[in-house]
C-alpha positions in Angstrom: 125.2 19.1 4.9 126.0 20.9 1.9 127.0 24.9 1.8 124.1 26.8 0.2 125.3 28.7 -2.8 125.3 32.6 -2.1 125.8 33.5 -5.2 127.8 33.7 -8.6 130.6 35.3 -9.4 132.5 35.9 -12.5 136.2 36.7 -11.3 138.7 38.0 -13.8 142.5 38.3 -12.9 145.7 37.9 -14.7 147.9 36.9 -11.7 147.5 33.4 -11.1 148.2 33.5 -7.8 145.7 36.1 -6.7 143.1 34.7 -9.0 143.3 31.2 -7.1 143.6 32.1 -3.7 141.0 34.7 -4.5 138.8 32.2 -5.9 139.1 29.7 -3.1 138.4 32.1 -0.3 134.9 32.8 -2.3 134.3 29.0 -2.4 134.9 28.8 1.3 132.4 31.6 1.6 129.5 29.8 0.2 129.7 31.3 -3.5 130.0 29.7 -7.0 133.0 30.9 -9.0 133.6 31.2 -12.6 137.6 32.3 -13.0 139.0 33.7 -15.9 142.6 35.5 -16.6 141.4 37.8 -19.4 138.3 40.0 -20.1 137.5 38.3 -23.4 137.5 35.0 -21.8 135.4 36.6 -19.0 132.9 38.2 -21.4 132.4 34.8 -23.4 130.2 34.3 -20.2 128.1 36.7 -20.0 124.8 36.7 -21.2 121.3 38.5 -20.1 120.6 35.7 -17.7 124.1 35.8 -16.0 122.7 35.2 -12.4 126.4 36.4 -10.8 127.9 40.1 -10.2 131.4 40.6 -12.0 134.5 41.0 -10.2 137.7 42.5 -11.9 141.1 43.7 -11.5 141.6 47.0 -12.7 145.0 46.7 -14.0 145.3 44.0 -16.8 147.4 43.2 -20.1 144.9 43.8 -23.5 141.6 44.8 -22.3 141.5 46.5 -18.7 139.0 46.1 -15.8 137.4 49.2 -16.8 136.9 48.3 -20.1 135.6 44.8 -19.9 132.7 47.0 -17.4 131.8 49.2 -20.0 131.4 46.4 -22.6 129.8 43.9 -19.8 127.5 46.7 -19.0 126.5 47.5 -22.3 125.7 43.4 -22.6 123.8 43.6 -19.2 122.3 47.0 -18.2 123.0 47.2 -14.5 125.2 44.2 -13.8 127.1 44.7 -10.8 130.6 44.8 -11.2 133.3 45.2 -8.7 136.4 46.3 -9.1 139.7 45.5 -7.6 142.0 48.1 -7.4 145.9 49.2 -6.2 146.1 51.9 -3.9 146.9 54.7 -6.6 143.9 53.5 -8.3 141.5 55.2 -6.1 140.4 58.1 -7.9 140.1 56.0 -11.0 137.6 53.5 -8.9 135.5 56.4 -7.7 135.6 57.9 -11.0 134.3 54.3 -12.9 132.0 54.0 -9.9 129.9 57.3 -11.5 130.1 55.2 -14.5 127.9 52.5 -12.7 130.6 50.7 -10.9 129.1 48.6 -7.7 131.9 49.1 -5.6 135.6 48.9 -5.5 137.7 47.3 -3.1 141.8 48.3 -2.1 144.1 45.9 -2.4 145.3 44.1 -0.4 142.0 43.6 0.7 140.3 42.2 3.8 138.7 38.9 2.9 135.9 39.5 5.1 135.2 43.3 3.5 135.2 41.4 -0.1 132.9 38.8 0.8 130.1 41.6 2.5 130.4 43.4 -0.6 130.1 40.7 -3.3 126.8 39.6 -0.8 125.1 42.7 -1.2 126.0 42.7 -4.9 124.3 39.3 -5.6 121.3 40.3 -3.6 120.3 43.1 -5.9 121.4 41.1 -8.7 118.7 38.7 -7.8 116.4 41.1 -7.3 117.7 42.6 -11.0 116.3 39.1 -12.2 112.8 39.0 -10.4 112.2 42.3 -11.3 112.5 41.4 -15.2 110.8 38.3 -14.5 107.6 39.7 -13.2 108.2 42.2 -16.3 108.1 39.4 -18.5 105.7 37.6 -17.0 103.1 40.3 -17.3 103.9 41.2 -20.5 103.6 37.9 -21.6 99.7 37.3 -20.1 96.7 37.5 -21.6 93.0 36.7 -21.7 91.5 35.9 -18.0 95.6 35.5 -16.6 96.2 39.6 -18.1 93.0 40.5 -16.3 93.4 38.4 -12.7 96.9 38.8 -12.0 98.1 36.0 -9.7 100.3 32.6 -9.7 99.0 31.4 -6.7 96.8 27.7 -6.7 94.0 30.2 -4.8 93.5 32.6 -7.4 94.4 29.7 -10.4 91.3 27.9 -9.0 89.1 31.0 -9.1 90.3 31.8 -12.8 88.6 28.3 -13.8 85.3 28.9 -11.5 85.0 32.0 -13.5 85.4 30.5 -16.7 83.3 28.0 -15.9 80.4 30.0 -14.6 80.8 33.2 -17.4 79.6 30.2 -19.8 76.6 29.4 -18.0 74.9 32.5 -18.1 73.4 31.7 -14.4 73.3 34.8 -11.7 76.3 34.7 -9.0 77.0 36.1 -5.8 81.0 36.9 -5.3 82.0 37.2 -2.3 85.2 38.7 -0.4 86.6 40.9 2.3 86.7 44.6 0.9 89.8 45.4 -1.4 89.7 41.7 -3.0 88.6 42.9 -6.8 85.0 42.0 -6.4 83.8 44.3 -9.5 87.2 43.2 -11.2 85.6 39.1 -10.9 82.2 40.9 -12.0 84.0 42.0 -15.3 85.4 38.8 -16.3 82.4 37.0 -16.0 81.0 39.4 -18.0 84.0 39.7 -20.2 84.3 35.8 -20.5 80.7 35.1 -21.2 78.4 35.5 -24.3 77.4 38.8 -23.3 80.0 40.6 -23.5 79.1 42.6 -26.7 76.7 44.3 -24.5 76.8 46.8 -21.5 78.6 45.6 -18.0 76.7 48.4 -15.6 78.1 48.6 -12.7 76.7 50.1 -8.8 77.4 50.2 -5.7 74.6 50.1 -3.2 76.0 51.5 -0.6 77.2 54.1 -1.9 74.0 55.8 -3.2 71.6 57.7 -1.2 68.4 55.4 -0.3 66.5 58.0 -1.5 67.8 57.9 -5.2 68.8 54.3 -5.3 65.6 53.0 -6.6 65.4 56.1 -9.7 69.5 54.6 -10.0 68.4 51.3 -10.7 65.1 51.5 -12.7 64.8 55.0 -13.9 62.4 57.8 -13.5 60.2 59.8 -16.4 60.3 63.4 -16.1 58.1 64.9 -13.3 58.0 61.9 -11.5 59.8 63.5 -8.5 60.7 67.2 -7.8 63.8 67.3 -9.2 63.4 64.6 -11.9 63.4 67.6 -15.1 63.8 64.6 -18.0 63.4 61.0 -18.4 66.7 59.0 -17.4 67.5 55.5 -18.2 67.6 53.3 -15.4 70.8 50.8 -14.5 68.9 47.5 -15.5 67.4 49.1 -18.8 71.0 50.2 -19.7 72.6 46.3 -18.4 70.1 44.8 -21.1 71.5 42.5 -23.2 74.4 42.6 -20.5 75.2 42.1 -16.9 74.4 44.4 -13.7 76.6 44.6 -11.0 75.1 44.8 -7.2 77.9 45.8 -5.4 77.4 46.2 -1.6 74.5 44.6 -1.9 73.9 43.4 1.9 73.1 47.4 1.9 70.2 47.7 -0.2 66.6 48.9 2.0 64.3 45.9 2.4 61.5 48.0 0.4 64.0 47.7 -3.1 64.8 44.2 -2.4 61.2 43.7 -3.5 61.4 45.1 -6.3 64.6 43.9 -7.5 63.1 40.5 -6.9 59.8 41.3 -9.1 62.3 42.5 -12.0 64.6 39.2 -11.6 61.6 36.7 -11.9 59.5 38.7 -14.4 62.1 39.8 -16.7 60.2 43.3 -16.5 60.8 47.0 -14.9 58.8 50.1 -14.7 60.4 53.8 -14.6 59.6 55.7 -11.5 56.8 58.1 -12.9 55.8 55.2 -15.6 53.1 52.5 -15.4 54.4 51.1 -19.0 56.5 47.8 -18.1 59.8 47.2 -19.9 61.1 43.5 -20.4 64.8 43.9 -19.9 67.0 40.5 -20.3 69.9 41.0 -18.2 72.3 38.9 -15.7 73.1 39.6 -12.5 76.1 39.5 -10.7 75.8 40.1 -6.8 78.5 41.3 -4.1 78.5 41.2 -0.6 81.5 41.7 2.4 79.6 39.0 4.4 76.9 36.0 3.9 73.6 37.1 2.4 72.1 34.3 4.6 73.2 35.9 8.2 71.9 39.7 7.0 68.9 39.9 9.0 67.7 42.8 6.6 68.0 40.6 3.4 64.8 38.9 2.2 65.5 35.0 1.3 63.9 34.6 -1.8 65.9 37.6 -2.9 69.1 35.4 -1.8 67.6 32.2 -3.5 67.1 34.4 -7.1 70.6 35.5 -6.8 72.5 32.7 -5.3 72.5 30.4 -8.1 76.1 30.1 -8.3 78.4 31.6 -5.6 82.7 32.7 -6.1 84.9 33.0 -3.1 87.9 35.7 -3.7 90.5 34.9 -1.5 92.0 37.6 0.7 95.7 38.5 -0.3 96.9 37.2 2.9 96.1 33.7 1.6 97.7 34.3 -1.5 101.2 36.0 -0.5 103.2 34.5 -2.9 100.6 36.9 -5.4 102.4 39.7 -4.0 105.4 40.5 -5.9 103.6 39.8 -9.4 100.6 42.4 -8.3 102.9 45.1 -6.7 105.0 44.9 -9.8 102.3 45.6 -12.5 100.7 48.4 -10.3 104.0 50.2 -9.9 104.7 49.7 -13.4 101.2 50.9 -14.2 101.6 53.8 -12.1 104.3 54.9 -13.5 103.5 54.8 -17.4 100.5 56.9 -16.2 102.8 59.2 -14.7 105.7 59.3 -17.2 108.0 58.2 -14.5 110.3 55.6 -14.9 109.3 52.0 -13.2 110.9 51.9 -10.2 112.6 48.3 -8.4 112.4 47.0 -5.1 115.6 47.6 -3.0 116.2 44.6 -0.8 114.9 45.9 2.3 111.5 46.7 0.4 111.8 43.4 -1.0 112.2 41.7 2.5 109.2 44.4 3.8 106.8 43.7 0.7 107.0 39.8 1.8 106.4 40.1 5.6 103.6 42.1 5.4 99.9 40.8 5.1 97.6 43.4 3.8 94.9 43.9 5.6 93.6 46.3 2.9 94.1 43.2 0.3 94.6 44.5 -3.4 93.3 47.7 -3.2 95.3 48.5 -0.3 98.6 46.7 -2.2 97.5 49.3 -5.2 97.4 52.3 -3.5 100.7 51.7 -1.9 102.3 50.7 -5.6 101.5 54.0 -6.7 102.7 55.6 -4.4 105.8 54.0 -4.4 106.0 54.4 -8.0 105.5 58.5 -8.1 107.6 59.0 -4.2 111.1 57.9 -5.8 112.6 58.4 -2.6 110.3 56.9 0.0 111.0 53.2 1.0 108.5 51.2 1.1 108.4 50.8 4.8 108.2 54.5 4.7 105.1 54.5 2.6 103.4 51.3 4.8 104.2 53.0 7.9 102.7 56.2 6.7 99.7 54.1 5.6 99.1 52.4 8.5 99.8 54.6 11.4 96.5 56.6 11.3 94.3 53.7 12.4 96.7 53.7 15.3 96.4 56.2 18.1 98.9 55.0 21.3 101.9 56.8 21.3 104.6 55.2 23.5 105.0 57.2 27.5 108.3 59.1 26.6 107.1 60.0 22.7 104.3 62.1 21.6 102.1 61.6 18.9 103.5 62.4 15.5 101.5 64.3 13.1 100.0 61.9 10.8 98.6 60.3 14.2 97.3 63.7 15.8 95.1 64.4 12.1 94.0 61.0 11.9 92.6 61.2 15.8 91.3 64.3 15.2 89.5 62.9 11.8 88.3 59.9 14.1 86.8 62.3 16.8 85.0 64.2 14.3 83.5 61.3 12.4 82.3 59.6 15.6 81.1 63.1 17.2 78.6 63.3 14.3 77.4 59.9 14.3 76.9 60.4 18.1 74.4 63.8 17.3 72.8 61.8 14.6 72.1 58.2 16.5 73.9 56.7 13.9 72.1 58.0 10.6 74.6 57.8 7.8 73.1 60.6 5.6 72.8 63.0 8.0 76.8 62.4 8.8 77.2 62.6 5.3 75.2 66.1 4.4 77.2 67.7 7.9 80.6 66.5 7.0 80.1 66.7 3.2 81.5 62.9 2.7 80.4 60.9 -0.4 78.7 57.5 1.3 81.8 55.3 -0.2 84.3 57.8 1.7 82.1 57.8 4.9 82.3 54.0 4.6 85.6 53.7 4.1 86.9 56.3 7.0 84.7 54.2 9.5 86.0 51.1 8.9 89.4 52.5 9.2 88.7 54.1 12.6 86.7 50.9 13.8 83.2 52.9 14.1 80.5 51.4 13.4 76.8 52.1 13.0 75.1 50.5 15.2 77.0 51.3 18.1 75.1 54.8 17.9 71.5 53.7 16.5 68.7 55.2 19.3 67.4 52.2 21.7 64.0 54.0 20.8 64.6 53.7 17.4 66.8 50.8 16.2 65.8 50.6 12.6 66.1 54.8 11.4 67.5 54.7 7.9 71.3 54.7 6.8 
């Protein structure tokens, strides 16, 4: 069975002897060599998508090795080049090495040294190359493949099922684990579709207090409640002509589902406060974490209005090989928002960013990105572990917990505490810990609490 190929390497020598027993050691170590005895000859093969890293005598006749890497460098920003150097030579190596040198190596060198280091070289020259693919990539994309970033045949198959359904004008329910870009699928089919001249409203139904969720979605006149002082313009008055966006919508109280259903089949809405009907031509797009059909609380024919079409996002787990294209436009994103410059994966991050499966999906890849991009000295095991760690609360015997663990168990306590002296009623947790719904929602799910587990046997059905 054949060697596979470590790597290229450009090797430039003037002594024919030391080139070719130089060269053949490199073969024998699993690399492809190109040999040259001069830097012009050497340069004549360089080009932007020189794969290899460049290793160079220092001493040569015409052009020297430090030479030839200041003109290969100025042809290829960050080429790794390597230089081989006499023993006097040293503070001239460490000297080029501030001028973006790789390494140097002594001679007479160990073999073994030579090879590690021209390894390591052609690792982050590879990652040199991915890095400006993904660049290019995204640069290059547009229309639904610059809005849904992904190569993978999951999210290529969803790209059509959007396109096909944005033309159809028909009501859809997307669904998908929470972090999968469910209002981002909402957009396109709005984007892609013939309303897109219009309003795309968008709102989250969990996220709103129940008892302002219904003036949220049709409107109010003023006086129709105590604190209503002016008329305000409901959600599906604003989306007509458009599309409205249920997110959360396994959340919404039985007692709207009504009344959503009346406005879907009639085409018509009243204000809170009003009895003058509105006709309102709208679509709607539907969200949901789990399947309409198995929420107890969720009235059928709602479903059946809704449900004309369905989309399935696939969780980034299924879709790994999405990874590297995604983290590079947030971190690239991140940073032009920032005015930092974008910043690469190392190899280890590389080798970390692969073996990990994101639980949190995109919007747990996101947040990491930006980090990454703005902490220009955190790995990015640093940054995962620091993500992670709070949801976890065993320290081993002979360590304590660290601090990030001890505020995040704390937090945890807190949270479940106050859903233990409320019996599980959301807005009362809410007003005593001062948390916005979507933050409530979001710590509980990272802690694993969850509502029902402190509902009152007497009274299984109090509000959220």
């Amino acid at each position: 069975m054949s060697q596979a190929v470590r790597g290229q390497v450009l090797l430039v020598d003037d002594e024919q002897m030391v080139r070719q027993a130089t060269e053949q050691w490199l073969k024998m170590s699993g690399f492809e060599v190109i040999s040259c005895s001069g830097a012009e000859q050497a340069l004549a093969q360089l080009d932007e998508a020189f794969p290899g890293v460049l290793l160079t005598d220092v001493k040569m006749p015409g052009m020297d090795g430090l030479q030839l890497m200041r003109e290969a460098r100025s042809r290829i920003a960050e080429l790794p080049v390597i230089l081989l150097t006499a023993h006097g030579d040293v503070d001239m190596a460490i000297s080029a090495m501030r001028e973006g040198a790789y390494d140097f190596i002594e001679k007479p060198f160990v073999p073994e040294r030579l090879v590690e280091t021209i390894n390591r070289a052609c690792d982050k020259r590879r990652l040199m190359l991915e890095n400006l693919r993904l660049q290019q990539d995204l640069a290059s994309r547009s229309g639904i493949d610059a809005k849904l970033i992904g190569i993978s045949p999951a999210i290529q198959r969803l790209k059509r099922e959007i396109l096909a359904l944005a033309a159809l004008d028909t009501n859809v329910v997307i669904y998908g684990e929470t972090g999968t870009g469910k209002e981002l699928v909402a957009q396109c089919l709005h984007e892609f579709s013939s309303r897109n001249s219009r309003h795309f409203v968008p709102i989250n139904c969990g996220a709103i207090p129940e008892a302002l969720i219904e003036s949220e979605l049709f409107g109010h006149e003023a006086g129709a409640f105590t604190s209503a002082a002016k008329r305000r313009i409901g959600k599906f008055e604003h989306a007509d002509g458009g599309t409205l966006f249920l997110d959360e919508i396994e959340s919404m109280p039985p007692h709207l589902q009504v009344k959503v259903l009346r406005a879907l089949q009639e085409g018509v809405i009243e204000r809170l406060g009003s009895n003058q009907p509105i006709s309102v031509d709208l679509r709607v797009v539907a969200a949901s974490k789990a399947d309409l059909r198995e929420e107890a609380n969720f009235r059928e024919d709602l479903f059946y209005r809704l449900n004309v079409a369905q989309l399935h996002i696939p969780p980034l787990r299924e879709r790994l090989e999405d990874v590297p294209l995604l983290f590079a436009h947030y971190v690239r994103q991140a940073a032009a928002a920032h005015d930092r410059n974008s910043r690469n994966l190392s190899e280890q991050d590389q080798r970390t960013l692969q073996g990990y499966n994101w639980p949190g999906n995109v919007r747990e890849l996101k947040n990491v990105a930006i980090r990454f991009a703005l902490d220009q000295r955190a790995s990015l095991a640093e940054l995962l572990s620091a993500h992670t760690q709070p949801v976890v609360f065993e320290a081993p015997q002979d360590k304590p917990l660290s601090l990030a663990l001890q505020v995040a168990a704390f937090e945890a306590e807190v949270i479940r505490q106050s859903l233990m002296r409320h019996k599980g009623n959301i807005k009362s947790v809410m007003d005593e810990l001062d948390l916005p719904r979507r933050t409530l929602n979001q710590k509980m799910v990272k802690y694993g609490l969850n509502r029902n587990d402190f509902l009152s046997e007497a009274d299984p059905e109090q509000s959220a």
